[in-house]
Every structure is written in structure tokens, then in C-alpha cells.
C-alpha positions in Angstrom: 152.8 127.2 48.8 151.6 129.1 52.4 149.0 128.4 53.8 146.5 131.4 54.4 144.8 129.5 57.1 145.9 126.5 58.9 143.8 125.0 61.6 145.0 122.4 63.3 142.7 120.3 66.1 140.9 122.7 67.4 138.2 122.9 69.7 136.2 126.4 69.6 133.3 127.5 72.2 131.2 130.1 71.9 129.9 130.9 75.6 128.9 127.8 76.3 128.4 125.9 73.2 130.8 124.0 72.0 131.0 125.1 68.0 134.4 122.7 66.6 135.7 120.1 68.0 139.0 119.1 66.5 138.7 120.7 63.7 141.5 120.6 60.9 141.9 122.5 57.6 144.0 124.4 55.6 143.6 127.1 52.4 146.9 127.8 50.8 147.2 131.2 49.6 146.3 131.2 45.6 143.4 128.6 45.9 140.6 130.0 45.4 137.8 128.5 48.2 134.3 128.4 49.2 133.0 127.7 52.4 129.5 126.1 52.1 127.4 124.9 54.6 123.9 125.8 56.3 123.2 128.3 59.0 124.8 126.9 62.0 127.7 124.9 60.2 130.1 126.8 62.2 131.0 129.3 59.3 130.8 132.6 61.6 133.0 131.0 63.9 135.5 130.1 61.5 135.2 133.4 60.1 136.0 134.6 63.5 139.1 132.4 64.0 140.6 133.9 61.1 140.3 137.4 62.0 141.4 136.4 65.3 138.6 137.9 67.0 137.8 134.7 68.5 140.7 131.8 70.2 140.2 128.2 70.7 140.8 126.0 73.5 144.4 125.9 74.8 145.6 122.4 74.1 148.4 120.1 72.8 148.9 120.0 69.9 146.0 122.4 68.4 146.9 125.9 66.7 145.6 128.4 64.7 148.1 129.8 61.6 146.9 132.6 59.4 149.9 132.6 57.0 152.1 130.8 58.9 151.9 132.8 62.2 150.3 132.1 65.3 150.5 135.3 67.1 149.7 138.6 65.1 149.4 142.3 66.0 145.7 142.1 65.1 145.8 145.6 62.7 148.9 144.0 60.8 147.0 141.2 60.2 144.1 143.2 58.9 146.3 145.2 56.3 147.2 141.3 54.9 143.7 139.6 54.6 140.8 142.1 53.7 137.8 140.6 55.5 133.9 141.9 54.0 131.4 140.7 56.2 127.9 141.6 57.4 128.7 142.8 60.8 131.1 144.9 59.6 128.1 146.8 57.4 126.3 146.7 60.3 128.4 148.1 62.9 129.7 151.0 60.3 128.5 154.5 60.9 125.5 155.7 59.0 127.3 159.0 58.7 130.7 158.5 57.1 130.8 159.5 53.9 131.5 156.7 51.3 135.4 158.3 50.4 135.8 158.0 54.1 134.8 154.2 54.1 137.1 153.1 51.9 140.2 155.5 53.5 139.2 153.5 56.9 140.6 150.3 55.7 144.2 152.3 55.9 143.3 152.0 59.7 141.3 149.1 59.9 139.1 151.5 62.0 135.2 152.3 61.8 134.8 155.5 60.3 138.3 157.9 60.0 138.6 159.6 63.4 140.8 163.4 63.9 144.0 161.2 64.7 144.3 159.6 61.6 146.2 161.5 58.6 146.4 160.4 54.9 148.0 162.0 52.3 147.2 162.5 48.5 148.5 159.3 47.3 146.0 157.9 49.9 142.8 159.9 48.5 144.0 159.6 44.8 144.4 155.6 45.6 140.8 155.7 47.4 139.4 157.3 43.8 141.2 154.5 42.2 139.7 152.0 43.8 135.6 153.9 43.8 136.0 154.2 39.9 137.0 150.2 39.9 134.0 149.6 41.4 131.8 152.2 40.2 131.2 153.9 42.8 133.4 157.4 42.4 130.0 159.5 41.6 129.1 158.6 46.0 132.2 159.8 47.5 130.3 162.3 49.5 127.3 160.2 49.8 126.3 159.3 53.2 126.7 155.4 53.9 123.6 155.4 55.9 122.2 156.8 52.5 122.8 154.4 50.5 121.6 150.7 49.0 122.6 147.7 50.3 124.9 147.0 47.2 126.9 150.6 47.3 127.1 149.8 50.8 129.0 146.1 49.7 130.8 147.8 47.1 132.1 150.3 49.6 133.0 147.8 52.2 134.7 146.0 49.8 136.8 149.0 48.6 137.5 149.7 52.1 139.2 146.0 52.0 141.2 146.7 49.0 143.0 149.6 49.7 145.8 147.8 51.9 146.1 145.7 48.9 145.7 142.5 50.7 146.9 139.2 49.8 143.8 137.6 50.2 140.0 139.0 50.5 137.8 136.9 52.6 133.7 136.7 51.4 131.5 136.7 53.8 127.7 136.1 51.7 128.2 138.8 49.9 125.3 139.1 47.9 123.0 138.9 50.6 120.1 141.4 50.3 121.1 142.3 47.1 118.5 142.2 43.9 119.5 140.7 40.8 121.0 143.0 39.1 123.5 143.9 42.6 124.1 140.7 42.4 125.3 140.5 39.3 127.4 143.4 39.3 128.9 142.6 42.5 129.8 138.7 41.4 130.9 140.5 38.1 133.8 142.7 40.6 134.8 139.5 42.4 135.6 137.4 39.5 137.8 140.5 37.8 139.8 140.4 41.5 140.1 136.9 41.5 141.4 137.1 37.6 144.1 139.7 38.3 145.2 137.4 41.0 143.8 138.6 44.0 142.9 135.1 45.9 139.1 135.0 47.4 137.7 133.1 50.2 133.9 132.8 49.7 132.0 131.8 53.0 128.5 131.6 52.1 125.2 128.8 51.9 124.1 130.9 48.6 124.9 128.5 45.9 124.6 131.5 43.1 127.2 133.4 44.8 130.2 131.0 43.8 132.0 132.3 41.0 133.2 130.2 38.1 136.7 130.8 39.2 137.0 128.9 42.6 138.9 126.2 42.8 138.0 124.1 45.9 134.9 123.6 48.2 134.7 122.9 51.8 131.6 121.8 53.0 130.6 122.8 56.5 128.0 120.8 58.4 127.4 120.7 62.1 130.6 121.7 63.3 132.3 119.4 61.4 134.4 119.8 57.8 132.3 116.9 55.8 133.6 117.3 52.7 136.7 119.2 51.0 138.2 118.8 47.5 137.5 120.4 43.7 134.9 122.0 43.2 134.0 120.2 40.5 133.6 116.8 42.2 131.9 118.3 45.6 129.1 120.6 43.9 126.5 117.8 43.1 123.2 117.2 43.8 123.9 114.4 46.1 126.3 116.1 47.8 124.4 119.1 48.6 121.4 117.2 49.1 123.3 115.6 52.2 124.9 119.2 53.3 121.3 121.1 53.8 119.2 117.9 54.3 116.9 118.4 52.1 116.4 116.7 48.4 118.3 119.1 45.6 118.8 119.3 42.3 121.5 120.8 41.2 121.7 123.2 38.0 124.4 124.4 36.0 125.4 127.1 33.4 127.7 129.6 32.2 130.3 128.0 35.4 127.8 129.3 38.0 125.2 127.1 39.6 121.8 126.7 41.0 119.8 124.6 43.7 116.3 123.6 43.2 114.1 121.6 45.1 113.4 118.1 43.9 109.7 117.8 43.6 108.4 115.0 45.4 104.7 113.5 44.0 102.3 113.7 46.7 99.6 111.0 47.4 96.1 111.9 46.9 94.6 112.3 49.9 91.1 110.3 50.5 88.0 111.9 50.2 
């Protein structure tokens, strides 16, 4: 099976902090994996080694494959692997309209600029894709206009309509209120099911779907633990990942952390 990502050794600054060093993994295209670990695991980086915004240290014998190639014409690489991540909703113009955010991904531009051309088959795909995900009734709507969960639902339309191999997750649900949440997870597992493979890179427990497979955990730089997800998502394990006592809860295939409560002494009067 290929690999989506295949790291190999690497060794990855950012300015002057050293993030990885000798790193190794690899996700083969079909498995469908989360990346967990706590703020400053490493995960942005990695995210940024994948979209090749971001190169590691020249050496022997250390590479960087995204399926199976080393060197890619960045905007060919973005029409294979559709990437959803907060500082893409970030850096997106308040003022495109939300038809206009998804037709960008045909581009893999911010916005659609007077250069840019699409034909019918490109706005009747983009309609497509808004009544998949609920959203057809805010074509016009200014994105700057709208909630944080039309904005993810957007974003994430915007990475379907190259029809990616693979759609990579970066904590999706972030910001979102229960029922966005729900919603949202409830569109990634129907993707996933019709066999669109899903890279989660999150430290939201609630955000990984029944479906995954496999669970990297990502602590300190360093790739602690990586296997089923079944064996990995304990609360031993996770209690070790985010250094803190967890319990870990489960139902319906989703989890849940809680903290473990810990009986405090009386204190003397």
C-alpha cells in the first residue's frame, strides 16, 4: 500500500528551536490516523512538513515522501491531499463569498482572483459539494459573516473539490459548540465511510471518530507511541501523553477524558 507520508530521520527547526530530531513515521494511504499529542508535541510542524511549507535539515539519509515523492510542484500536491487547518481560516478573506471559498480550492489560492476561470461543471460541482455539507442556502453569504462552523464546513468544501486522495484534520472542531461539533464529526465520518481516508491532527480527544484506525502519539518532539487505536487510547496511556492523571471514557466508539479526582488532605486548623 503507499504511503501518504513517509518521514524518514528527520531533524526539523523552527528559527532556532530545534522541533524533531530524527523523527521517523509513515501513514499509508487508506489508514485512517490520528495525530494526538499536547500543545507543543510538534504537531503544527509536522502538519507543515506535509504540506511542504516547511523542509528539514539536509542530511544523509533523512527524507520527506508525501506519496512517494520527494520533490512536488507545491499546487499539484495540494489538488492530491486537501489540508483544513486553522490558519488557513484565519488567513482567508472576510469578504469572499462562501461559493467562492469552496471554487478556491480549484486553485489552491485565497479567495478567486480575475485570472482564474471555472466553468459550469465547476460551479455545479461547488453546489454539489455546499448541499453535502449543508451549506448551499450561504453561497452568497460573506465568510467574514459567518460562524465558526459554516466557516469549517466551507473550508472543508473548499478541500473537497479537487477530490483529494486524502483530507488532512487539523482540530477541527475547535471553537465549535456542541451541536457544530456534532454535525461537523457527523460529515467526517460519512467521508471517511465512502472511502475518503482522514488524517486527524488534534489533542481533542472527542474529536476522533469511531472510524480511525491507528493513533500516533506525539509528545515532545518525539513519536511515543503508534499502533491501533484500540490498544493506545487508554487511560494510562493518555495519562502519560498530557501528564496529567486521566480517565478515560467510552461510548457509542467515541471517547472522553476526565480528570481523575485525587482526595485532598484536610488541611489543619
Amino acid at each position: 500500500m503507499d504511503n501518504i507520508l513517509e518521514i524518514q530521520n528527520v531533524t526539523v527547526y523552527r528559527g532556532r528551536t530545534r522541533v524533531f530530531e530524527n523523527l521517523s513515521l509513515a501513514i499509508p494511504l487508506g489508514c485512517h490516523a490520528v495525530i494526538l499529542g499536547p500543545n507543543g508535541a510538534g504537531k503544527s510542524t509536522l502538519l507543515q512538513l506535509l504540506s511542504r511549507e516547511l523542509y528539514p535539515v539536509a542530511q544523509a539519509g533523512s527524507s520527506v515522501r508525501v506519496f512517494g515523492k520527494e520533490d512536488w510542484n507545491v499546487w499539484e500536491l495540494r489538488s492530491r491531499l486537501g489540508i483544513v487547518s486553522d490558519d488557513l481560516q484565519t488567513s482567508y478573506s472576510g469578504n469572499a463569498a462562501g461559493r467562492d471559498v469552496i471554487l478556491s480550492g480549484l486553485y489552491s489560492s485565497i479567495g478567486v482572483w480575475p485570472n482564474q476561470s471555472f466553468d459550469s461543471a465547476d460551479r455545479d460541482h461547488a453546489q454539489e459539494i455546499m448541499e453535502r455539507l449543508g451549506v448551499a442556502d450561504l453561497a452568497r453569504k460573506p465568510f467574514g459573516a459567518m460562524s465558526t462552523g459554516e466557516r469549517r464546513r466551507f473550508l472543508l468544501g473548499r478541500a473537497l473539490i479537487s477530490d483529494p486522495e486524502a483530507l488532512v484534520l487539523d482540530e477541527p472542531t475547535g471553537g465549535l459548540d456542541l451541536k457544530a461539533v456534532f454535525q461537523y464529526l457527523g460529515i467526517v465520518r460519512e467521508l471517511m465511510r465512502a472511502g475518503k481516508t482522514v488524517i486527524l491532527v488534534t489533542h481533542h480527544i472527542h474529536e476522533i471518530p469511531p472510524e480511525m484506525d491507528r493513533v500516533l502519539l506525539l509528545k515532545e518532539g518525539k513519536v511515543v507511541a503508534d499502533g491501533a487505536k484500540e490498544s493506545l487510547l487508554t487511560s494510562n496511556t493518555l495519562s502519560f501523553l498530557f501528564g496529567i492523571p486521566i480517565q478515560l471514557l467510552r461510548a457509542n466508539g467515541f471517547y472522553q477524558a476526565v480528570p481523575v479526582e485525587v482526595t485532598r488532605r484536610p488541611v489543619p486548623s
